[in-house]
N, C-alpha and C positions, 0 to 999 in steps of 0.2 A: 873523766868519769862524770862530772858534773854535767856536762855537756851532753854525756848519752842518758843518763837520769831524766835530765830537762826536756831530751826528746820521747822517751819513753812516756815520760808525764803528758807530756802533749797529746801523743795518740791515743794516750788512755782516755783522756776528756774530751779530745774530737770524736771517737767512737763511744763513749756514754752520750754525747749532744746529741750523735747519728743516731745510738737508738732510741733518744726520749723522741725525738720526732717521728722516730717510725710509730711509735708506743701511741702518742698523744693522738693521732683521730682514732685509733681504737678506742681510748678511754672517753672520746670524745662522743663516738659514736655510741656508746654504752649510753652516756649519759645522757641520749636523746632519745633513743629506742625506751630505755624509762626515767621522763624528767621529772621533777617536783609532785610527787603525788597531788599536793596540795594545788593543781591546778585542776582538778577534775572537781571537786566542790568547795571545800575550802577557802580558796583563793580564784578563781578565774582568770582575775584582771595578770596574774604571772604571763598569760600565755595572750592571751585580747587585750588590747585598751580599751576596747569600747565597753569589757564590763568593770570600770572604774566608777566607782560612784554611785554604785544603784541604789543606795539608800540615799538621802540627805544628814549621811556625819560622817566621821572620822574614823577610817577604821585601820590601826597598825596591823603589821604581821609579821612574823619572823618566822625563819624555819629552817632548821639543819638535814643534810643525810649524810650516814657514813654506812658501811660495811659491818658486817660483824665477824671480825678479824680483828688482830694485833699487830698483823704484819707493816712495818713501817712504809710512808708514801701512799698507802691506798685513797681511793676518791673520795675527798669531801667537798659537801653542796654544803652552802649556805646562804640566806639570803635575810633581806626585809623592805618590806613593802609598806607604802601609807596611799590611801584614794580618799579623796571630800569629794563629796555631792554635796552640791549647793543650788541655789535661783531654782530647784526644780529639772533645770534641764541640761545643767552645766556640772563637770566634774574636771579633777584634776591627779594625777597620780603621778608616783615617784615608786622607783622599787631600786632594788642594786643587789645583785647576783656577784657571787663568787664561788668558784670553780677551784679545788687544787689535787692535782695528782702529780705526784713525785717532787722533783724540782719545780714543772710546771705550774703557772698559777695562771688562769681564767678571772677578768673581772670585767663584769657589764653594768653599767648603771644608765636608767630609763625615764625619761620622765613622759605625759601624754595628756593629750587634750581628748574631753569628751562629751558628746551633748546626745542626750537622750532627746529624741522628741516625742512627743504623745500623738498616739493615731487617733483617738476618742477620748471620753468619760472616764472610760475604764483603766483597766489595768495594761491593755497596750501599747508599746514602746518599740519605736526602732530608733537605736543607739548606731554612732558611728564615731570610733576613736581612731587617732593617731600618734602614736609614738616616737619618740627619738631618741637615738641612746649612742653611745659610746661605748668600747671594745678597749681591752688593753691586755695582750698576754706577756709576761716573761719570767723567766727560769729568778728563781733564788738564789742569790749568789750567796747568803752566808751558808748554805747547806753545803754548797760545793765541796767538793776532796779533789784537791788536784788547783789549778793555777787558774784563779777566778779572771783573769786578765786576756783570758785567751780569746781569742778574737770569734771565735762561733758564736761563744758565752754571748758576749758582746753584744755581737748585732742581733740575737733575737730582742737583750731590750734596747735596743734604741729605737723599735718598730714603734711607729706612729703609730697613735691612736687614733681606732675606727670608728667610725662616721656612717649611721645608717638607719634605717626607719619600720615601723610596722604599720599594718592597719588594719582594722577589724570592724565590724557591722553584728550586729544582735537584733533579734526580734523577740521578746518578750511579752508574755499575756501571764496570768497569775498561775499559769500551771504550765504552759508549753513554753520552752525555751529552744532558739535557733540561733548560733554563733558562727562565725567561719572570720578568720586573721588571714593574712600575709604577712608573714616574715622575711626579713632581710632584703626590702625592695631594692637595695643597692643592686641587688644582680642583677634584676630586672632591667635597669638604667643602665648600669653599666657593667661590662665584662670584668671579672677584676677577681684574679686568682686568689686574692686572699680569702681565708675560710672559704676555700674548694669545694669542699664536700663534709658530708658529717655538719653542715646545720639545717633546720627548720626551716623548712619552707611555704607549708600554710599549717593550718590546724582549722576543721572544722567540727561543730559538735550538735548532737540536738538530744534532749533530754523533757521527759513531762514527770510531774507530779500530781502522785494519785495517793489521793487522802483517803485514810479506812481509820477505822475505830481506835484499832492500838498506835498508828503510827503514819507517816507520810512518805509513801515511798517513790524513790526517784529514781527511774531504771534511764541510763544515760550512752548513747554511742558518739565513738570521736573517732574519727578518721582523721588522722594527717599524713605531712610527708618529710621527709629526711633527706636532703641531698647524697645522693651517692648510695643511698637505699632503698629497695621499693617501700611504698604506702604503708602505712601502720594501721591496724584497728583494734581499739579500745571499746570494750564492753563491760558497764559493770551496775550497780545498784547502792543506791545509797537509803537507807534508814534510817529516819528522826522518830523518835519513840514518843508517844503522848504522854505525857505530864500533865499531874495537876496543878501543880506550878507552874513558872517561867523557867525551870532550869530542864535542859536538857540532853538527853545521852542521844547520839547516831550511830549507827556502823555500817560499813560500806566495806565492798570487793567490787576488787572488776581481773580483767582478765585480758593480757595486752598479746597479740597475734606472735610478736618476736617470740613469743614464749617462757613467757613469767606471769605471775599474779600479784596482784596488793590486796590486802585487809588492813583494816582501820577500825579507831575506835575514839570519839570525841566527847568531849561534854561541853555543853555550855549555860553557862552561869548568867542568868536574868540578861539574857541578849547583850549582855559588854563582853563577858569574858570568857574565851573557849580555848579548849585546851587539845592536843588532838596526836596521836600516836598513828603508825603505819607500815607496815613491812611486805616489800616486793621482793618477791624470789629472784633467782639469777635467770637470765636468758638461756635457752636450751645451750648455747657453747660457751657459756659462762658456768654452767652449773656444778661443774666438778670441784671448782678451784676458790668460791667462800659460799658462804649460808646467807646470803643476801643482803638488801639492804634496810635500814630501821631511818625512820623519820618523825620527826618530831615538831611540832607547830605550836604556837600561838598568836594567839590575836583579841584586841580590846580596840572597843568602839567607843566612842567620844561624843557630844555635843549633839546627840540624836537630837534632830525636830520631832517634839510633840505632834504626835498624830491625833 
């Protein structure tokens, strides 16, 4: 009896393994079709290196997304990021991403070299960063129900950790902005089945800002691309409100081709401390099944150079 239990047990947890990996570039691919809001204004440097550092200080950032549901295992993003600009034309960044749905757990952490150079006097800049980071997935084993010893368990974690790079280029003047990255140039080099499909493969963006009486508005388009899915485009608008202060509120929407939207809403407190809320719909074959997703950010600035 023990004996047919034991085997029972067995193909219960080699077919839950079976279908967390069918499951996982689904949740995978969700989470790339809408990544970190907070890289559309926010944060940049999440998705470019090369926009690390465009100030000369120190700016943290952190920022979670989950679902808005109960349901146990669903996707949660988390992340935190830090970038210095210094010498002028030299920056530095570090971030570190985590990923978890279900058993599954996703962890990347980035660090990136970046040097702006100056085209004139002015306000013109062309930036070029590149990154290096590290990859590491594996299942939970104290969640496990059933015989954490089992050898499928197993081998997903003893999977080495990944090894791979990004690179990015910006053109910058004080109101036209031009970005475009590469992601995961390992493929490019070398054939290599792991992460198949369902990542990142470039991200391009271009965006201007047009200043008017009440506020400065930043209408912004991003196209990228997704392994294993056609091209993405991103459209949407960001609002910084005039103040007669230094404190200020933004809100932004944009509107992403998979078939969902975000809205947002920020404030920031005498240019250190911003605080910043955000919610993207499900994608049209996602939409039945939760109410989308909520994000939440912040970030404080350090050691500004006196201008």
């Amino acid at each position: 009896m023990n004996t047919i239990n034991q085997y029972k047990n067995k193909g219960f947890i080699q077919w839950c393994v079976a279908l967390l990996f069918i499951s996982f570039p689904f949740v995978q691919s969700k989470a790339q079709l809408n990544p970190m809001s907070a890289i559309y204004y926010q944060n940049q440097y999440l998705t470019n290196p090369a926009m690390a550092g465009l100030e000369q200080k120190l700016t943290l950032n952190a920022g979670i997304r989950s679902q808005f549901s109960t349901m146990p295992g669903l996707p949660f993003t988390q992340f935190v990021s830090a970038d210095y600009g210094f010498a002028e034309k030299l920056a530095v960044g570090l971030q570190v991403n985590n990923d978890r749905a279900g058993l599954l757990k996703h962890t990347r952490a980035a660090t990136s070299f970046t040097y702006h150079l100056p085209l004139d006097q002015g306000n013109q800049h062309l930036s070029f960063g590149l990154g290096l980071s590290f990859s590491d997935d594996d299942i939970n084993i104290a969640n496990v129900q059933g015989d954490a010893d089992d050898i499928d368990i197993y081998s997903v974690n003893q999977r080495k950790t990944y090894l791979d790079a990004d690179f990015g280029m910006a053109y910058r003047t004080g109101r036209l902005q031009v970005q475009g990255a590469v992601n995961n140039l390992k493929r490019i080099l070398k054939k290599d089945a792991y992460h198949s499909s369902d990542q990142p493969l470039f991200f391009t963006a271009i965006s201007y800002r047009i200043p008017a009486n009440f506020a400065t508005v930043e209408p912004k388009v991003v196209y990228r691309g997704v392994k294993g899915y056609h091209n993405l485009l991103d459209a949407g608008v960001n609002i910084e409100f005039a103040s007669p202060s230094v404190n200020k509120v933004n809100v932004l929407a944009l509107y992403h081709n998979a078939g969902s939207a975000t809205f947002g809403i920020g404030i920031n407190w005498n240019n250190k401390l911003a605080v910043n809320g955000m919610y993207t719909t499900n994608t049209r074959a996602l939409s039945g099944y939760t109410a989308g997703d909520y994000e939440l950010g912040i970030s404080y600035s350090l050691f500004a150079k006196q201008k």
